[in-house]
Every structure is written in C-alpha cells, then in structure tokens.
Backbone bond lengths (Angstrom), bond angles and torsions (degrees), N, CA, C in turn:
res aa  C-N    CA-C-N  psi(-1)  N-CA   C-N-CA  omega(-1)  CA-C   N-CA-C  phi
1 X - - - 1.457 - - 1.527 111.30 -
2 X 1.561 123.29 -22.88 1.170 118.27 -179.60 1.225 125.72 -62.28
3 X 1.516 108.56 -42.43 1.224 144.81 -173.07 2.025 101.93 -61.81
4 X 1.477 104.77 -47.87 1.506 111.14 -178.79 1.847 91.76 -63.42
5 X 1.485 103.51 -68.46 1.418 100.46 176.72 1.835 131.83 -13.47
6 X 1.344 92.12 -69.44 1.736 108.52 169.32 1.720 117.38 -59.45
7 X 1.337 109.76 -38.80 1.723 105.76 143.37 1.271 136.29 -28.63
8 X 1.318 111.89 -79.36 0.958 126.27 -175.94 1.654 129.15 -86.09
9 X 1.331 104.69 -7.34 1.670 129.71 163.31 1.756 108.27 -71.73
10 X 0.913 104.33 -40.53 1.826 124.43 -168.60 1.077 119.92 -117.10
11 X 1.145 151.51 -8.20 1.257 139.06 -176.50 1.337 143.27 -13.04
12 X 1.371 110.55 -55.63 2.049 101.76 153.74 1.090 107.02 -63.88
13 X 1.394 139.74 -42.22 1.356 119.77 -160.08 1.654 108.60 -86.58
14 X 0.812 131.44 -14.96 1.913 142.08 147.72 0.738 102.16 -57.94
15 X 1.727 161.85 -70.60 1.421 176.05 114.85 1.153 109.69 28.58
16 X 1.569 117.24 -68.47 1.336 119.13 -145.44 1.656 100.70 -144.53
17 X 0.937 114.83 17.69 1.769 110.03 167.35 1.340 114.71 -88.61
18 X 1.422 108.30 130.78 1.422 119.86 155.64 1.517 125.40 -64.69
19 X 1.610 93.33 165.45 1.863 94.83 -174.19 1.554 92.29 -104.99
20 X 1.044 112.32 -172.07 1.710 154.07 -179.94 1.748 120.86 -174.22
21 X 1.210 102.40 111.27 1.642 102.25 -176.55 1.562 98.51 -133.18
22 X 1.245 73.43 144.82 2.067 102.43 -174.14 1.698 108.13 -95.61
23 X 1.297 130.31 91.84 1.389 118.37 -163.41 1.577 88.50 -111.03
24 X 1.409 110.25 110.53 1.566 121.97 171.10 1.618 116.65 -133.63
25 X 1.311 121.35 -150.33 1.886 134.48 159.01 1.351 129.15 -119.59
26 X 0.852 106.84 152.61 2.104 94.02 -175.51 1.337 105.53 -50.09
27 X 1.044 105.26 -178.86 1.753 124.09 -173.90 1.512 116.02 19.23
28 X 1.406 106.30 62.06 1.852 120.40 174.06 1.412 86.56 -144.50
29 X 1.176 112.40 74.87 1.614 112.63 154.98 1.315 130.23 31.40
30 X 1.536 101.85 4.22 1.751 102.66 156.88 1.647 130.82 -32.44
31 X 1.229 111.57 -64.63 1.387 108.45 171.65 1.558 126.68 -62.41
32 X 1.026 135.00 -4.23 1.579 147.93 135.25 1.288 106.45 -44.71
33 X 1.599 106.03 -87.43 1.763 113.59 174.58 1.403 107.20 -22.98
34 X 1.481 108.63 -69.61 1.459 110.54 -170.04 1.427 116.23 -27.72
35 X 1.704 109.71 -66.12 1.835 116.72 170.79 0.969 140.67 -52.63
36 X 1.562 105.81 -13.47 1.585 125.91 171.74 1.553 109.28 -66.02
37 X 1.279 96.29 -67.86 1.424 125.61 169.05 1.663 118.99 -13.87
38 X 1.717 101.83 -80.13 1.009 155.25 -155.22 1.564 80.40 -78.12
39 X 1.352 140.14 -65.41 1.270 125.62 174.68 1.283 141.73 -47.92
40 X 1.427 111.91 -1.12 1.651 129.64 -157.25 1.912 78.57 -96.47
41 X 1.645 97.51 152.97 1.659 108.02 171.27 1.706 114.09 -61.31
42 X 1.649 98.31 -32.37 1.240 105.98 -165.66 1.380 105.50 -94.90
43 X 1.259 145.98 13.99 1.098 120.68 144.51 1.831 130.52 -130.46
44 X 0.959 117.59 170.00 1.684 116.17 -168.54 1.617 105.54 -111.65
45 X 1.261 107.71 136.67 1.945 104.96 173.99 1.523 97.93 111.55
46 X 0.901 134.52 154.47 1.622 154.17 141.61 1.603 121.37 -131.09
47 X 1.136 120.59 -6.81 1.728 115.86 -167.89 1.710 110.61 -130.57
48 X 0.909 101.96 159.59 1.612 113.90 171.12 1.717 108.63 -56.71
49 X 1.370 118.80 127.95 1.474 136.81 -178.26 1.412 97.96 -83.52
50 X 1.471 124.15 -59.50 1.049 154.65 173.77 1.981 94.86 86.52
51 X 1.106 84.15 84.22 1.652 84.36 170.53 1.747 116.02 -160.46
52 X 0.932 145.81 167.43 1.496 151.05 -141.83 1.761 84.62 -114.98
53 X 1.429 95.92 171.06 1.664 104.33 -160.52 1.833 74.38 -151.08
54 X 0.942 111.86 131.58 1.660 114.49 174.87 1.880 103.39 -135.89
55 X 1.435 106.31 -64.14 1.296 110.67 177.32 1.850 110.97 -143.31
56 X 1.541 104.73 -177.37 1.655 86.34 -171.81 1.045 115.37 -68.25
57 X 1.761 137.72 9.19 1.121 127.39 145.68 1.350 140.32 -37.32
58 X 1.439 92.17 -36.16 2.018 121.10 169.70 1.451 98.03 -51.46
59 X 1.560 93.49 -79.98 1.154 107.10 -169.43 2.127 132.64 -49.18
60 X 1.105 87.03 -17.17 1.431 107.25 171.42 1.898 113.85 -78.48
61 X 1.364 101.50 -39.42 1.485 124.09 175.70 1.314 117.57 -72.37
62 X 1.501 127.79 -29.90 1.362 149.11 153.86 1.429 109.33 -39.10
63 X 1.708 116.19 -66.86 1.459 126.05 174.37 1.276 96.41 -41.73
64 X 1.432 114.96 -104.61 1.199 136.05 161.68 1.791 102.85 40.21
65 X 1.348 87.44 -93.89 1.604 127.00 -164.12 1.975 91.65 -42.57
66 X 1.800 112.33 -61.35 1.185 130.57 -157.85 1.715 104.37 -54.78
67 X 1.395 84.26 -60.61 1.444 105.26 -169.61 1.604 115.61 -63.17
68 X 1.666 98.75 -23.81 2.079 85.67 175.41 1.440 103.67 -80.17
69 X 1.397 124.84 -15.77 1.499 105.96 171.45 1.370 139.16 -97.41
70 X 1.737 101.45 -2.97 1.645 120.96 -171.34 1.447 107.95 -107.44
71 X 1.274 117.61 160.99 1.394 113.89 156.85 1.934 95.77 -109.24
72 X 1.661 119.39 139.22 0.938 102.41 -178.00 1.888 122.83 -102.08
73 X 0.958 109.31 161.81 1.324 127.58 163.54 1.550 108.40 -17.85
74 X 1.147 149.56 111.73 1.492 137.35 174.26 1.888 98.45 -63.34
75 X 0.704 151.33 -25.84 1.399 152.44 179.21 1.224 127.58 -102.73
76 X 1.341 107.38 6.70 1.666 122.07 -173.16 1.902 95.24 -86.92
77 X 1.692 105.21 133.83 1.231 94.51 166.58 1.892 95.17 -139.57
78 X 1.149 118.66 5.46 1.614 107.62 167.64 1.622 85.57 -113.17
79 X 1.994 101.07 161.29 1.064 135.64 137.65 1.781 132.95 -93.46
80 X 1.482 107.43 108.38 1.456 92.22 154.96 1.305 130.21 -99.26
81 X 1.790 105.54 162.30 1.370 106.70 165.85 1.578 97.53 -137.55
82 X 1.570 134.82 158.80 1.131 128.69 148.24 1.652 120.05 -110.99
83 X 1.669 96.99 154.95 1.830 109.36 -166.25 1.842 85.42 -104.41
84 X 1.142 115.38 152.15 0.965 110.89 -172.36 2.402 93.17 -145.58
85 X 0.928 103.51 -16.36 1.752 117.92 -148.37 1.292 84.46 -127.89
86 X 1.974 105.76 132.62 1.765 91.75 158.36 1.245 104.59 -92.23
87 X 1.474 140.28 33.18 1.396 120.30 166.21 1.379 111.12 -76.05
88 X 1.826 109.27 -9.18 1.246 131.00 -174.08 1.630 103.33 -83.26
89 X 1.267 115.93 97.04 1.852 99.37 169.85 1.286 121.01 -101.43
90 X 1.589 119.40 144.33 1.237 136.51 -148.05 1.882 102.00 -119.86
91 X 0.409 155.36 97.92 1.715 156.78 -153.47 1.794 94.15 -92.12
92 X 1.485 111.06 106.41 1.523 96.62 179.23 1.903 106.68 -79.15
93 X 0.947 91.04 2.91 2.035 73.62 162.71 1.448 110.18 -77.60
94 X 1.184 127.21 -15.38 1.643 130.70 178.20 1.266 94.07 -86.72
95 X 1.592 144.38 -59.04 1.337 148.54 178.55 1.713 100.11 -21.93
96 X 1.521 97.26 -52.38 1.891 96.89 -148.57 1.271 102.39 -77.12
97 X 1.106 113.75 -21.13 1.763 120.04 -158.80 1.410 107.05 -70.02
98 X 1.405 106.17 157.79 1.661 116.59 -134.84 2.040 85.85 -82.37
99 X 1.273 119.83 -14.34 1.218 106.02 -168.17 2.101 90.35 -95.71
100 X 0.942 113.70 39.01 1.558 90.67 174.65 1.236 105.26 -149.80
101 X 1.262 127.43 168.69 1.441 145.64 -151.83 1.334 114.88 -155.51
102 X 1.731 117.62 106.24 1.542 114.51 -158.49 1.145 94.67 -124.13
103 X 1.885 117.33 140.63 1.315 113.88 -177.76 2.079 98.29 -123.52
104 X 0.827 85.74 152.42 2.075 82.37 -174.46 1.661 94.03 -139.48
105 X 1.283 97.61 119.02 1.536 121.75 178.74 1.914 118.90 -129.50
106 X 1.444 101.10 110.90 1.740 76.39 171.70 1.674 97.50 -136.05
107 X 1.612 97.02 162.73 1.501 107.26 172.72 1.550 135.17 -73.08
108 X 0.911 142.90 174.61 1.657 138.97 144.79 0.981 117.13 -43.99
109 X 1.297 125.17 148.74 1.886 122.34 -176.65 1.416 108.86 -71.91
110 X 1.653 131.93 -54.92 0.707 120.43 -131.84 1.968 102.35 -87.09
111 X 1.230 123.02 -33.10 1.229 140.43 155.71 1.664 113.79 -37.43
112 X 1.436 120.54 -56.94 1.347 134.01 -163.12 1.714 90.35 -70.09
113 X 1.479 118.10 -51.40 1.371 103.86 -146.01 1.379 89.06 -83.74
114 X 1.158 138.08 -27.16 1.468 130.38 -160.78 1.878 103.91 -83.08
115 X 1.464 113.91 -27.79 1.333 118.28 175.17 1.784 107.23 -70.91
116 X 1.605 119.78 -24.95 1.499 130.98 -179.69 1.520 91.21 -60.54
117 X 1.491 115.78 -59.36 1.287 114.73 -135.29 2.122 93.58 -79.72
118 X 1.464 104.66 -12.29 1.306 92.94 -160.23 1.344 97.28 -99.70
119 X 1.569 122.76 -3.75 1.191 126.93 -179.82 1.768 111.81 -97.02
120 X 1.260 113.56 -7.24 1.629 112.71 175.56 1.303 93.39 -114.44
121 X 1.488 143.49 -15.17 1.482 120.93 169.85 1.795 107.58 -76.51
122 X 1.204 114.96 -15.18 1.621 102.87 168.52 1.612 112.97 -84.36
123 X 1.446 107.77 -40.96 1.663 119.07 -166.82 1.651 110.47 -68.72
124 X 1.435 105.12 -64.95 1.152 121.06 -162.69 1.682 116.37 -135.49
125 X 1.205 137.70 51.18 1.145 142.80 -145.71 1.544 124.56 -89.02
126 X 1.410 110.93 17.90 1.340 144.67 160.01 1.764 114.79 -83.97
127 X 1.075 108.01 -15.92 1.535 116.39 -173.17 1.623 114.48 -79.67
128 X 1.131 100.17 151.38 1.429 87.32 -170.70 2.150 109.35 -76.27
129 X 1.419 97.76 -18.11 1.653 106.35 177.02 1.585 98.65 -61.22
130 X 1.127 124.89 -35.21 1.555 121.85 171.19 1.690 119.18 -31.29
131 X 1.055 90.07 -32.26 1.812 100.37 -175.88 1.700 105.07 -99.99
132 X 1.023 109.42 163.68 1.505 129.73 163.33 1.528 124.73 -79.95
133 X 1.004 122.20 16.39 1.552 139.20 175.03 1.747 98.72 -130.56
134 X 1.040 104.07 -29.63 2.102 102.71 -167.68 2.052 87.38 -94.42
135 X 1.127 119.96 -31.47 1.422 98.22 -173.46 1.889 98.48 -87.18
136 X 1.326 104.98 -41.83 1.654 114.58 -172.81 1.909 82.23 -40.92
137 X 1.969 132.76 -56.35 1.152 124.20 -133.73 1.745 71.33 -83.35
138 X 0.994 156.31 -86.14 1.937 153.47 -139.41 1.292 93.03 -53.41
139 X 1.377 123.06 -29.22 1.774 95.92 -174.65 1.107 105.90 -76.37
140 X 1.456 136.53 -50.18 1.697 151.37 -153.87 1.708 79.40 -65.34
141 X 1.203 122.02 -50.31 1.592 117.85 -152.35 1.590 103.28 -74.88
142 X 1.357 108.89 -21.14 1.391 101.07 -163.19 1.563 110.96 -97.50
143 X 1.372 113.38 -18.51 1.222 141.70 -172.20 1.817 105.98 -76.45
144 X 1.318 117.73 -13.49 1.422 123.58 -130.04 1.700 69.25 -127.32
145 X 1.398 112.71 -68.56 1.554 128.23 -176.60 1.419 104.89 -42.44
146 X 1.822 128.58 -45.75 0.873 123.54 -155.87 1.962 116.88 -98.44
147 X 1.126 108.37 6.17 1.605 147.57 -150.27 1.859 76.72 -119.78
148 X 1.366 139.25 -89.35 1.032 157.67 -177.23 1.879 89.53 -29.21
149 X 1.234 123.45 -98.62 1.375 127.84 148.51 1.153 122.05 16.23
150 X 1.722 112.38 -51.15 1.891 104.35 -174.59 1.578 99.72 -87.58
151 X 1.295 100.99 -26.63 1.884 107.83 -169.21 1.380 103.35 -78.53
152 X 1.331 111.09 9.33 1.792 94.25 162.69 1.448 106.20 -143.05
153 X 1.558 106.62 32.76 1.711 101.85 154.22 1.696 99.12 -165.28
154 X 1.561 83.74 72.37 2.062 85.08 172.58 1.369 105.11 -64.14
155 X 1.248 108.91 158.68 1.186 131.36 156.25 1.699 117.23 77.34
156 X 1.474 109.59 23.24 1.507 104.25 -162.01 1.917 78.35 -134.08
157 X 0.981 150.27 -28.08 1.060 118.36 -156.10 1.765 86.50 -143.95
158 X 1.911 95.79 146.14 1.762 138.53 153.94 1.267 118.90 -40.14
159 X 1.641 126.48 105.84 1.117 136.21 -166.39 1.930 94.47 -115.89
160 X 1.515 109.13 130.34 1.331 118.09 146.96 1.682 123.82 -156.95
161 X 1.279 103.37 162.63 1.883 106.09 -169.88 1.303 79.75 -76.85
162 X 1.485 98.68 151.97 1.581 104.02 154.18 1.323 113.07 -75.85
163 X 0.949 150.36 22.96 1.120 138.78 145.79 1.544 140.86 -54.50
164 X 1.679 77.41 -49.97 1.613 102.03 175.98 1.812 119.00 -61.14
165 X 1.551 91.17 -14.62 1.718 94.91 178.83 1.383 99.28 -65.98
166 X 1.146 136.07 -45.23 1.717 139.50 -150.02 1.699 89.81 -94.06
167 X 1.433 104.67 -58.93 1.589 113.16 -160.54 1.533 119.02 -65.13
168 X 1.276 106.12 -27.21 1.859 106.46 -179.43 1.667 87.86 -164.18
169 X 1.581 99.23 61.09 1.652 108.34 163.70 1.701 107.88 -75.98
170 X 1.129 137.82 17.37 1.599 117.85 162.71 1.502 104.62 -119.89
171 X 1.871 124.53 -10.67 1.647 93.63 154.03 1.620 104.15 -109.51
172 X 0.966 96.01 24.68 1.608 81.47 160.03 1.599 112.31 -100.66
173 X 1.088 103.08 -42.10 1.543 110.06 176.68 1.745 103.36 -48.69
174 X 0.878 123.21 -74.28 1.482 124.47 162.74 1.062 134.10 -41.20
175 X 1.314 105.99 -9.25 1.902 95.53 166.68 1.334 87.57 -105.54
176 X 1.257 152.16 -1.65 1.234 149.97 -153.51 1.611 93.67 -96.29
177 X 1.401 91.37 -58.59 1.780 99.07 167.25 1.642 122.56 -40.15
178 X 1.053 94.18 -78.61 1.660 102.91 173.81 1.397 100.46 -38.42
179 X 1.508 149.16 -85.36 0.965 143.05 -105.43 2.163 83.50 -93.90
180 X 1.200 114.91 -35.67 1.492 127.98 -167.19 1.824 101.57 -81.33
181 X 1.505 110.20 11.70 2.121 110.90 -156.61 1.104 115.46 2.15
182 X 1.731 106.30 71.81 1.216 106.69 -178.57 1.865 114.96 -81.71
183 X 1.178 129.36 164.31 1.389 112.51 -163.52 1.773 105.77 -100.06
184 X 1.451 118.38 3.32 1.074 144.30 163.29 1.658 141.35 -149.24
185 X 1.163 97.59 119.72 1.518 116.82 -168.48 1.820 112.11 -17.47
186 X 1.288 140.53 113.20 1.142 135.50 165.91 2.032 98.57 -53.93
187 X 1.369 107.19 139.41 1.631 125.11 162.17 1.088 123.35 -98.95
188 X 1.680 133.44 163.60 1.560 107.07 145.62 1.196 118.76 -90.73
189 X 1.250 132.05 24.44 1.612 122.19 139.86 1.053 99.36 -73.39
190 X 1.643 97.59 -175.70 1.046 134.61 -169.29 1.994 137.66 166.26
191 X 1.057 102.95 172.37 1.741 91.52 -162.02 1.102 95.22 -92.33
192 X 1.479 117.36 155.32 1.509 124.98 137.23 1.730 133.55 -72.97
193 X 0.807 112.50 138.57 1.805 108.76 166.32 1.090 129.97 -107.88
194 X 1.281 111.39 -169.83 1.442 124.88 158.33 1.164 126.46 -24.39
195 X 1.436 121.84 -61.19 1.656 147.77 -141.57 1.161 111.81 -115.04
196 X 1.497 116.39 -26.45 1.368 155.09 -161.81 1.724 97.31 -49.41
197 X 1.156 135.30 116.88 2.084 149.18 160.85 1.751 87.33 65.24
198 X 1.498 124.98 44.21 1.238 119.48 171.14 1.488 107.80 -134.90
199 X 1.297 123.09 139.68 1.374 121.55 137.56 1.796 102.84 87.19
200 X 0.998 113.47 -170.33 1.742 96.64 175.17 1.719 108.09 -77.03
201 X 0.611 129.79 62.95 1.754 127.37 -167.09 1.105 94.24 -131.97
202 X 1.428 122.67 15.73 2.308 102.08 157.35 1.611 83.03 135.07
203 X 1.354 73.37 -160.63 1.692 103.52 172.96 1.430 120.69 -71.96
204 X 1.717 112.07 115.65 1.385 115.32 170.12 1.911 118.56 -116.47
205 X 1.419 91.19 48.18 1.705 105.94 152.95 1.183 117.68 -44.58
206 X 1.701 132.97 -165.74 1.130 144.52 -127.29 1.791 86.14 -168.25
207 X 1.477 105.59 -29.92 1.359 123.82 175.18 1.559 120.66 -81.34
208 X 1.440 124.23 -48.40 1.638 127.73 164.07 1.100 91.28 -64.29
209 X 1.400 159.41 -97.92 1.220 140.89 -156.94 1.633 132.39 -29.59
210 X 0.969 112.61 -14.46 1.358 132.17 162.88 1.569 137.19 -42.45
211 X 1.932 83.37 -40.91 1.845 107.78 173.16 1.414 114.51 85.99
212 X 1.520 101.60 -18.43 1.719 107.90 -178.33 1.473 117.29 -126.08
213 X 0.999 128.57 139.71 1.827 135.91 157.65 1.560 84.29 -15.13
214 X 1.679 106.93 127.81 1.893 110.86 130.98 1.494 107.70 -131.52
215 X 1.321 91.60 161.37 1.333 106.51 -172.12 1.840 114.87 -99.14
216 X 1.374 87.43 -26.04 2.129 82.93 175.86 1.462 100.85 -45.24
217 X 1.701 92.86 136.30 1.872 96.92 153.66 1.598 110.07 -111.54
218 X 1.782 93.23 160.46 1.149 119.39 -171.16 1.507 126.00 -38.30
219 X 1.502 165.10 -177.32 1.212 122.40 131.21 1.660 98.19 -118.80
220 X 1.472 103.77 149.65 1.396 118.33 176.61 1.600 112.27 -121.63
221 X 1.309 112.78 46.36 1.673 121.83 -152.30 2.191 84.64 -64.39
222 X 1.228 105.32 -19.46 1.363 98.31 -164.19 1.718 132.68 -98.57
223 X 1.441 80.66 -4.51 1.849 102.35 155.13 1.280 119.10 -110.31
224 X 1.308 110.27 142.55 1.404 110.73 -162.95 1.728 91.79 -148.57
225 X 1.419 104.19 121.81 1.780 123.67 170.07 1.443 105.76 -68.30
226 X 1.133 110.57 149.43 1.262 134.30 166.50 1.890 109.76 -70.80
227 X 1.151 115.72 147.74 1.565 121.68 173.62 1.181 98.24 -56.43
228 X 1.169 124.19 -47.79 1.762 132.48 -151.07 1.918 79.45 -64.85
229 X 1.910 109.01 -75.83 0.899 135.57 179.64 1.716 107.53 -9.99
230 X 1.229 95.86 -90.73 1.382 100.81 -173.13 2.005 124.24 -68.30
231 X 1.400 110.19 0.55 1.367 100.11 161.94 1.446 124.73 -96.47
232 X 2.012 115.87 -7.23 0.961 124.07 167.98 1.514 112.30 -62.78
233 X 1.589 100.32 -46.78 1.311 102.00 173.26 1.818 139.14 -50.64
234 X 1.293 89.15 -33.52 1.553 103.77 -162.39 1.863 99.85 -102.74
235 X 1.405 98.21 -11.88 1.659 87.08 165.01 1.851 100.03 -94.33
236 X 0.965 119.05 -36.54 1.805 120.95 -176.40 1.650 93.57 -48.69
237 X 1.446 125.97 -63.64 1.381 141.61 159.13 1.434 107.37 -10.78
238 X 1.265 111.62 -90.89 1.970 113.97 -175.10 1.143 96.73 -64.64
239 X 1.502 136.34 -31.54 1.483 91.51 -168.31 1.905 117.83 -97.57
240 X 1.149 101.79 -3.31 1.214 106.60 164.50 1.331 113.88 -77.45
241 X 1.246 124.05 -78.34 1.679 121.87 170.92 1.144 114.37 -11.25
242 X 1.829 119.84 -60.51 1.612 108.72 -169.85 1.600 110.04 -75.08
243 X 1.543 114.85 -5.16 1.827 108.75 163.85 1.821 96.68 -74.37
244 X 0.703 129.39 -57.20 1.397 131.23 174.55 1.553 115.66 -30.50
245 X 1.169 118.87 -56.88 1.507 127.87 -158.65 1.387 96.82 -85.40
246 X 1.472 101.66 -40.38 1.676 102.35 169.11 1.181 132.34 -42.03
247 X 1.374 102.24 -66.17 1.902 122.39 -177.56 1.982 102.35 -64.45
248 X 1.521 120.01 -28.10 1.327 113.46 -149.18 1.619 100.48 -63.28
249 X 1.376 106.36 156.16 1.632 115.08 153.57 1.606 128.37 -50.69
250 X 1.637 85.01 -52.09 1.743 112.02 161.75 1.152 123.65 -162.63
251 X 1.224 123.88 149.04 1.120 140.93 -179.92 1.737 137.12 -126.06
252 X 1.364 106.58 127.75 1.875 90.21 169.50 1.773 106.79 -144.17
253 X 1.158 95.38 107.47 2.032 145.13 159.09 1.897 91.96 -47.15
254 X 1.504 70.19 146.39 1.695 88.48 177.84 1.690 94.76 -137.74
255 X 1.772 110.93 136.10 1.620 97.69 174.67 1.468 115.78 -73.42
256 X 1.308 101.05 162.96 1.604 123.35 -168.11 1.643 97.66 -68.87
C-alpha cells in the first residue's frame, strides 16, 4: 500500500523525474555532497538507498522506495542516490540515458583508507575494512570498478576529486550547477534532515552537522600504511583518476 500511496501522492515526480547518481568510495566526502545536493529545490534524496540499479525497473523501485518515506519538494524534478560498494551494480546503459546525470568523485588513498579503517573499527570491527590491508583491498577494488565505469560511458558524465569539494568548493559548486541546470546556485551550506549523522546514512561527524563545508582534517596519527600499502594505493589512485578525467564531460581536480 505504500508503494500505491507514493503513486498516487506524486505522480509527476514517479512519472517524470530524473536521476542524478553520485558513484564514489567511503570516506570521500560523499555524505557532504549528498547535503549539498539534497539541498537544491530541484532535487530529492541526500543519502545512500543502498540498492543495485540493473534496468528501469531499478529505477522505478528507487521512486517507489523514496517516495513512500518522503513528502517531496513541490519543485523537485531529479532524484538522487549515491553507489558507493560494488556489491552495488550500476548498469551503465542507465548511466547514459538521456534522463540521468552521473557525477564520479574519488579521494586520495592515504586519507580515505585510514578514515575506512577508523570508521569500521568503531561500527563494525569484524570486517575485513577494519584492518589496513581489508580497506587498502575495497579501495584498489573500488577505484578499479569505478575507472572501468568511465571507460564505458565517455563523455556523458562530471568528474571531481573530493578534494575540490572542501578546497575550491565555490567553483566547483558552480560548475556543478551549470553542468546539473540547476535553477539555483548550489552553496556550501546546507540543510540537515531527517537521516542526517544517523544510522547507516553517511557521515555522522560533529562536522556534517554543522550545515556548512569545513575544512579541518581528520587525524589518524595512529594508523599507519605500509610502503608496499600505500604505493599500491597511490598508483591505483593516478592511474584510475587520469581514466576518469580522461573519459569526463567535465571535470574539476584539486592539487595533490
């Protein structure tokens, strides 16, 4: 009945809404993005669904899913979601299609994996990301997946480091705009929600709660990569990125 509910509650926006998907790795400032995002009139969603996208069946199931728990935006006409996991599969014939909007962002290794490892030794510390060999193996893998991803839909989708969100968040935000015609300027504020530093739904810092871009970083003075470790990383890093920057429509890089 929910599902009829969100039907019949929504109808253009079940009908006729576009997507936007955030295909990145944990701890690259996705859940920031997300609120940025998620704050614009024009679009609906800020958090991970966590669900597979195969055909517009997915995508129909996305509504569905969104809409029995939201009331939406009267001006909202995209949906986001972000993939973050390849247990998550993304079908790039849905990527290319004229109703969707793909943004591909990844972090630096050495930051990302040490924020993985410090975020599954509190959450879940049975995991193999708990360790510094199990997050070093999801980044290389995900990095590799997401590199794979640009090489089979050049030229259709928005490439940036996460960096550039924190580091030169007002032209990135603005080309983000432009490239997304959004009908109002993305900020680095932003709203809180519902879902918002709770539950598996992203990042629950002290920092997203804030409402605005910060720039302090984390410290992880107490994990420490291996040589081996961290040059696997940081070559998987450049050489994926420059397939990325390659294939993108557009892009904006932050220096190392």
């Amino acid at each position: 009945m929910s599902m009829l509910r969100a039907l019949l509650a929504n109808p253009h926006l079940m009908l006729a809404s576009k997507n936007v998907f955030l295909l990145s790795h944990m701890r690259a400032n996705t859940t920031l993005f997300g609120h940025i995002l998620g704050s614009s009139p024009d679009i609906e969603g800020y958090y991970e669904m966590h669900i597979s996208y195969y055909s517009w069946k997915s995508l129909w199931r996305q509504k569905m899913r969104h809409f029995s728990d939201h009331v939406p935006k009267p001006t909202s006409r995209m949906l986001f979601d972000k993939v973050l996991h390849d247990g998550h599969h993304v079908a790039p014939s849905l990527l290319r299609a004229a109703g969707t909007r793909t943004l591909l962002m990844i972090r630096a290794p050495e930051q990302s994996i040490k924020s993985i490892v410090t975020l599954y030794r509190k959450t879940n510390p049975t995991r193999p990301e708990a360790t510094i060999e199990g997050a070093t193996d999801y980044y290389v893998r995900r990095l590799e997946t997401l590199a794979g991803i640009a090489e089979a839909m050049p030229g259709t989708y928005f490439y940036l480091d996460a960096e550039a969100l924190v580091g030169r968040s007002d032209e990135t935000l603005a080309a983000i705009t432009q490239w997304l015609e959004l009908s109002q300027p993305l900020t680095t504020e932003y709203e809180l929600f519902e879902r918002s530093a709770k539950g598996n739904s992203g990042d629950n810092s002290e920092a997203l709660k804030s409402g605005t871009i910060q720039s302090k970083k984390s410290n992880y003075d107490g994990i420490l990569l291996t040589t081996d470790q961290l040059n696997r990383a940081t070559a998987t890093h450049t050489r994926c990125r420059n397939i990325m920057i390659q294939h993108a429509d557009r892009s904006i890089t932050h220096p190392a």
